[in-house]
N, C-alpha and C positions, 0 to 999 in steps of 0.2 A: 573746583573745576566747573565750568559751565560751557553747556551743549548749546549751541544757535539751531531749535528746532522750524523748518522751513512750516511758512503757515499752507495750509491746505490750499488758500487763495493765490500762491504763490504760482501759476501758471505760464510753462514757457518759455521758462527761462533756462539757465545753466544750473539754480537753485531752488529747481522745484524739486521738493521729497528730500531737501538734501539735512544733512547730521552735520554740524558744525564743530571740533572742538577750537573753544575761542581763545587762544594766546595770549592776545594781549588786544585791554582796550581800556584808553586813557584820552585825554584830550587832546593829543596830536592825532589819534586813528584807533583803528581795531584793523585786527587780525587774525586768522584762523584756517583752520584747516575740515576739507569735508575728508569724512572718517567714513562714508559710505557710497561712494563712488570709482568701483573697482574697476580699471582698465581692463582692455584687451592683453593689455602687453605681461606677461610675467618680469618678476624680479632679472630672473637670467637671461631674459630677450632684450633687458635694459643696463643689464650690467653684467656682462661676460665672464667676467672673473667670479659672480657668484653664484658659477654653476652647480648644481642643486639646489637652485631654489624655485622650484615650477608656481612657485605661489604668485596670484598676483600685486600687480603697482595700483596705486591708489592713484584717481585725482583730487588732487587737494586745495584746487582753485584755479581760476584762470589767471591769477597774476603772476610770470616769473614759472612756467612750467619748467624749467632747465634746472631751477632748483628743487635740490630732495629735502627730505625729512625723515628721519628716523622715529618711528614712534617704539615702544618695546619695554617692559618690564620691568627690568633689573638694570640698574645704573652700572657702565662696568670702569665708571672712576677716570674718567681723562677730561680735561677741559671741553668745552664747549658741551655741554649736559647739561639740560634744567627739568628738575626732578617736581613734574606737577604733582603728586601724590604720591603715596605708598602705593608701587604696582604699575606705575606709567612715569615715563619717563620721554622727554623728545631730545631732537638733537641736529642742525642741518650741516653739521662735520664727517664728510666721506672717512677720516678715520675713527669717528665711533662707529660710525655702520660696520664698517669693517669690523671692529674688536665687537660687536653686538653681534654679526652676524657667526665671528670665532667663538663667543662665547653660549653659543648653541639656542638660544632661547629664542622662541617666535618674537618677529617681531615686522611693522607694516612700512612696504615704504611708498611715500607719498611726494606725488611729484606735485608744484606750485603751491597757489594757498589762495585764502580769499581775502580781497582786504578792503577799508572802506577808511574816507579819509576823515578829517577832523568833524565831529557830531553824526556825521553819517547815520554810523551804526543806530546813535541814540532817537536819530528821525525814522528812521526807518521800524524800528520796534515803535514809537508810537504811534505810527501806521498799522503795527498788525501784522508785517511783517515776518519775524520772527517770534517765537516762545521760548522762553531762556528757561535751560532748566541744569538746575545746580547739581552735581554730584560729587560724594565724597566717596568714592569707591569707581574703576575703572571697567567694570565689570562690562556696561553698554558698548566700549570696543573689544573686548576679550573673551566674553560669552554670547555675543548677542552677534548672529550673521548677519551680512552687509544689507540687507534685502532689507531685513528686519527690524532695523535699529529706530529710523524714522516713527513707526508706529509704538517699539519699544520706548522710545523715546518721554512721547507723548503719556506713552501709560504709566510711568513713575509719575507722573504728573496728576493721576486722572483725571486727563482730559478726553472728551469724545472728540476725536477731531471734525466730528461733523456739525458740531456748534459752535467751534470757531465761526465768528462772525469776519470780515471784512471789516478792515476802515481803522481796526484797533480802540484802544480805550480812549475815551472821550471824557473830559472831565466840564 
């Protein structure tokens, strides 16, 4: 699983400070979701029928906000579920949400995503851009508060983010 951590140079934009987890990136594009950008809006001020849920909705990029995402832990077995590791699990089918949200277990919902078209991505890191940092355990969305996660981020990494340089690597 890999995180698109925003570079500290990154000012002003929509994705500054932001926590990426990155879905898919191949040579048609990339795509992903920010995992630390919590709305105003709660779950149940977005979706009525899931009342008791005062938690909030994520933004998860400016492409396509009308679409959700389930993110959440435990797989509860219907189509449309791609199970990125043990312990996370996504999903943009309103009836997994639902059987996720029947099935009692926290879980994040996120509205849009981020997306970037063919090389994009791959120009853009070697700008400096972004820092990619790999995980094999979900913990940076499940233990780590939204505030937190950016710097958490960085620190599996140990990186000081105040020596990110600009411009990215140069060969």
């Amino acid at each position: 699983m890999t995180f698109l951590v925003a570079s500290p140079h990154l000012r002003g934009s929509l994705f500054e400070g932001t926590v990426i987890l990155l879905l898919e990136h191949d040579t048609k594009g990339a795509m992903g979701l920010i995992v630390n950008a919590p709305m105003t809006q709660s779950v149940q001020d977005l979706m009525p029928e899931l009342a008791g849920h005062p938690e909030v909705a994520w933004l998860g990029g400016p492409v396509d906000p009308t679409l959700g995402w389930c993110l959440y832990a435990q797989p509860v077995d219907m189509e449309g579920e791609l199970r990125l590791l043990p312990g996370l699990t996504v999903s943009s089918s309103l009836d997994v949400l639902r059987a996720v949200e029947r099935s009692g277990q926290p879980f994040m919902l996120v509205l849009g995503y981020a997306g970037w078209g063919a090389g994009q991505l791959t120009d853009e890191a070697r700008e400096g851009t972004w820092v990619w940092v790999e995980q094999t355990t979900p913990e940076l969305l499940w233990d780590v508060p939204a505030g937190d996660r950016w710097q958490s981020a960085l620190d599996r990494l140990g990186v000081d983010a105040s020596r990110i340089v600009p411009g990215g690597a140069q060969a």
